[in-house]
C-alpha positions in Angstrom: -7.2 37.5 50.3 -5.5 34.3 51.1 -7.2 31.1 50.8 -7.6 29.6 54.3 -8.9 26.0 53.5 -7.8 25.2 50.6 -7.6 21.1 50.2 -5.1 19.6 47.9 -5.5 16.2 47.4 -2.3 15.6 44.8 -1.2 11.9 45.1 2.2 11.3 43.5 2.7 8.5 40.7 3.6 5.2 41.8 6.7 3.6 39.7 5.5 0.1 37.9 9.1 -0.4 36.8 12.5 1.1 35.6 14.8 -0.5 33.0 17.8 1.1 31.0 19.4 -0.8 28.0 21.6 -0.5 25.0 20.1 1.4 22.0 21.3 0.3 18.4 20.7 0.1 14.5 17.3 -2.1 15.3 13.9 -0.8 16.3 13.4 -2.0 19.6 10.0 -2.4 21.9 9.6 -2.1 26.0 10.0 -6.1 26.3 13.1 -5.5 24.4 14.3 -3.8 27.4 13.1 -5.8 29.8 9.4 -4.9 30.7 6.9 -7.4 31.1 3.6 -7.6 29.7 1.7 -7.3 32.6 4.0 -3.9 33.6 3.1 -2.4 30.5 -0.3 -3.0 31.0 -0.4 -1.8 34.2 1.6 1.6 33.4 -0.3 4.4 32.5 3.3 6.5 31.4 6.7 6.5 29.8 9.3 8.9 31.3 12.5 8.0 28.6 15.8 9.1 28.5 18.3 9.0 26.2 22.3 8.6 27.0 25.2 9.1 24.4 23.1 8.9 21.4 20.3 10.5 19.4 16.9 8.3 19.3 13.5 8.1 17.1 10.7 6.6 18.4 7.2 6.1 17.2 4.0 5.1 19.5 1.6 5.2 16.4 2.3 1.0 15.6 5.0 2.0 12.7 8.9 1.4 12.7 11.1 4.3 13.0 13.8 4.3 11.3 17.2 5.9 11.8 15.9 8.9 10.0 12.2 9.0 11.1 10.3 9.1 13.9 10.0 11.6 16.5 13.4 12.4 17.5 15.0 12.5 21.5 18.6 15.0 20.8 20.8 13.4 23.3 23.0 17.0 22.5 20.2 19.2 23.7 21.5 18.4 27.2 17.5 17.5 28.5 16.6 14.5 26.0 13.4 13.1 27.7 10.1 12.4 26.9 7.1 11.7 28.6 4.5 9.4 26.9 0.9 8.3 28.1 -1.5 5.9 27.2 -1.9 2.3 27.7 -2.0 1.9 23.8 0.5 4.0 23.1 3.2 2.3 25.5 2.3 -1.0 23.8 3.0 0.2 19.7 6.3 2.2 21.8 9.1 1.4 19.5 12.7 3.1 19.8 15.9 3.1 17.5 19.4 5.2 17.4 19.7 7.9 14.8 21.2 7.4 11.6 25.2 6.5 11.8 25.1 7.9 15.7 27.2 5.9 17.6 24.7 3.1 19.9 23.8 4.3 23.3 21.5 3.7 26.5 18.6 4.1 26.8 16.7 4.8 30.3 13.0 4.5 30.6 10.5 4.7 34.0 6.8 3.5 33.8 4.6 5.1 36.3 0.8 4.9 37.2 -1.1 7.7 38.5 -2.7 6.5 42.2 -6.3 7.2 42.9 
């Protein structure tokens, strides 16, 4: 039996901010690319992207390195990630793989609307 009145009361995200910059040999932050303080505290979620190259990235407060980190495949054909916390957008760090050739890197923060 159907449902007749069933409510949905989904409200999309609302985007804080969008920012897409070059991805090299150097662990880089969200003010690296651009963000402001006051965006990152007001985002509640990353949505990054990676273009041309592989990346590691880290939310914990550590470095990644070229070699470590929790890795975005640029090959896979669907290299995105979604990360949420307030805490964890401010330790977010990013770098290129290991002798990968640099590359861009794409990344959306978003809070949820109540």
């Amino acid at each position: 039996m159907p449902h007749r009145n069933l409510e949905m009361n989904y409200t999309p995200p609302t985007v804080v901010a969008f920012k897409s910059g070059a991805i090299s040999s150097t662990a880089i932050g969200l003010t690296d690319l651009g963000f402001t303080a006051e965006e990152i505290a007001e985002a509640e979620r990353a949505i990054i992207s990676t273009h041309a190259t592989e990346v590691h990235m880290r939310w914990d407060g550590g470095n990644p390195t070229g070699t470590t980190g929790i890795m975005l495949d640029e090959g896979s054909g669907a290299a995105f990630a979604v990360i949420v916390g307030s805490e964890n957008l401010q330790n977010l760090k990013f770098i290129k793989e290991s002798g990968g050739a640099d590359g861009t890197l794409s990344v959306m923060l978003e809070k949820q609307n109540t």
